[in-house]
C-alpha positions, 0 to 999 in steps of 0.5 A, spaced: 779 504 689 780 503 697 773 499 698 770 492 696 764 492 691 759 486 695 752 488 692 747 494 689 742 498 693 737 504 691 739 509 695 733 512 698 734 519 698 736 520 690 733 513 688 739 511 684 741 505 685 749 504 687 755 499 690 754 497 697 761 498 700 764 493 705 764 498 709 759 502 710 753 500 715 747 504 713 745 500 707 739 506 706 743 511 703 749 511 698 755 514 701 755 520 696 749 523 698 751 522 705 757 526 704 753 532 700 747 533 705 752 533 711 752 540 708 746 544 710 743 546 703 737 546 699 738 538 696 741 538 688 738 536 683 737 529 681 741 530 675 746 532 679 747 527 683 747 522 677 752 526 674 756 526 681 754 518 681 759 517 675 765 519 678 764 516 686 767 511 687 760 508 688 759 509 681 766 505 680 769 512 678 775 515 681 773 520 687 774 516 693 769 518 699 770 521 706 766 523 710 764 530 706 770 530 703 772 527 696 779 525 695 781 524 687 789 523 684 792 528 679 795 527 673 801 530 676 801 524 682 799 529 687 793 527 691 787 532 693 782 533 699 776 538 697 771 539 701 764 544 701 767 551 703 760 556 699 756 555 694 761 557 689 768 554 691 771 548 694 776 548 699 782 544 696 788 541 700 794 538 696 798 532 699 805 529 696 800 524 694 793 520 694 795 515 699 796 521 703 791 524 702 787 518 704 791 517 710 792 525 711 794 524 718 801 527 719 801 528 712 802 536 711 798 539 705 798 545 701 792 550 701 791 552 693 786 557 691 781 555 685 775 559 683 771 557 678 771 562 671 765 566 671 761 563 675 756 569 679 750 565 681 750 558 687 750 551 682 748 545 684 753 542 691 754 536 685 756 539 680 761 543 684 763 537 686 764 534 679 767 540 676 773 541 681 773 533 681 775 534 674 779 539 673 784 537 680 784 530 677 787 533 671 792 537 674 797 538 669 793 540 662 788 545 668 794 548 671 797 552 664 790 556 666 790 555 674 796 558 676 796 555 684 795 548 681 801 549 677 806 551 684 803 546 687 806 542 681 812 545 680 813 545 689 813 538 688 818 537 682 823 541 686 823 537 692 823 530 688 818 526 683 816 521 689 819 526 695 818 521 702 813 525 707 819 528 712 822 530 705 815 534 703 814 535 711 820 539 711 818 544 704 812 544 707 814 547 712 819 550 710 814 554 705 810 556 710 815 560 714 817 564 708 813 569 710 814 572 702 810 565 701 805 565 706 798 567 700 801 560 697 803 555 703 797 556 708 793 555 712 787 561 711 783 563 716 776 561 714 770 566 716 767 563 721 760 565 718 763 559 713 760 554 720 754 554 718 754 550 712 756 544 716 753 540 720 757 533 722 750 530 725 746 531 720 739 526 720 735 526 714 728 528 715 723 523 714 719 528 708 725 529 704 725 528 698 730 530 692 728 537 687 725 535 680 729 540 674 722 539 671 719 543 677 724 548 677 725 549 670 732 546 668 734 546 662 735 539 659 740 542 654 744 543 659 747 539 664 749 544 670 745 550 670 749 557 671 755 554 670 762 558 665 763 556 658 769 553 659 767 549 665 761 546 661 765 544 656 770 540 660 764 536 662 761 535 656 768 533 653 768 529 659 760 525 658 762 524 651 768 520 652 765 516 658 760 515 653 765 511 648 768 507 653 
């Protein structure tokens, strides 16, 4: 983890309590609700913030925090950058490594395209940070079913396991030019309607307060509302064996 543990708080917002960072400076509230609500959006629910909780690296989990965009490592060794892009899709960025991916400046990336099965109707912001966590954290099993992951993977080993940055700059670069490759490489166009969900100061209202399943009618049974069956079940998998550990 790139950050030291020092103390725990309770988040105002989600009132969970979590990890303070050395870092940080604002002791009210946890780095993970200050990335998700950077995006002008209806507030997750509870359940979704502890389920996004689990893997921050507040929670001790595994998915590092900048600003409002989340960093994780596959298993292939490629790291990623995910950030907001709609209601049902991240945007993906994929680096030579995690620790370009943290420190992204003069690092080229590649831009895969991963939609979500199935899905047809908004879910929570935390858990369509969850589910893309999971499934680019798992890579190499996710990219027999995904095939842009599965190119990013096979670029990588076509240069060198470990490639240095001028030797991936340059594939990149490469990559990009080759108008055959172009869908592939990135970058895309972005809508400029998709500006409106971010907002880079954003200020909690003094009224806030986080949305009760209970009010809304959220079925406990189900850990994320409108979510595929094969999603559903990733996570599932996932809770049960954090569970054994």
């Amino acid at each position: 983890m790139s950050n030291n543990i020092c103390e725990q708080k309770q988040c105002v917002v989600c009132k969970i309590p979590f990890h303070l960072l050395t870092n940080i400076t604002d002791e009210q509230i946890c780095q993970t609700c200050r990335a998700v609500f950077q995006i002008n959006m209806e507030p997750p629910l509870q359940k979704s913030l502890e389920l996004l909780r689990t893997i921050t690296v507040e929670g001790n989990g595994f998915v590092e925090i900048d600003g409002n965009e989340f960093i994780v490592e596959g298993t292939s060794g490629l790291g990623y950058r995910f950030e907001f892009q709609n209601p049902y899709k991240m945007g993906v960025e994929c680096y030579r490594s995690k620790a370009a991916a943290l420190n992204s400046e003069n690092e080229l990336c590649l831009h895969p395209c991963i939609d979500l099965d199935d899905e047809i109707i908004e879910i929570p912001i935390g858990d369509l940070v969850f589910t893309y966590a999971m499934t680019l954290s798992n890579d190499i099993d996710c990219a027999k079913q995904i095939d842009t992951l599965e190119n990013c993977i096979s670029f990588r080993d076509s240069i060198s396991f470990s490639p240095t940055q001028k030797e991936w700059n340059e594939a990149v670069d490469t990559r990009r030019n080759n108008a055959a490759e172009q869908r592939f490489g990135g970058p895309f166009h972005v809508d400029e309607e998709d500006d409106i969900w971010f907002h880079e100061d954003f200020d909690f209202p003094e009224d806030f307060d986080v949305i009760n399943e209970e009010v809304i009618g959220t079925d406990d049974d189900t850990t994320v509302a409108g979510m595929s069956q094969r999603s559903q079940e990733r996570i599932d998998r996932f809770m049960l064996d954090l569970e054994r550990n």
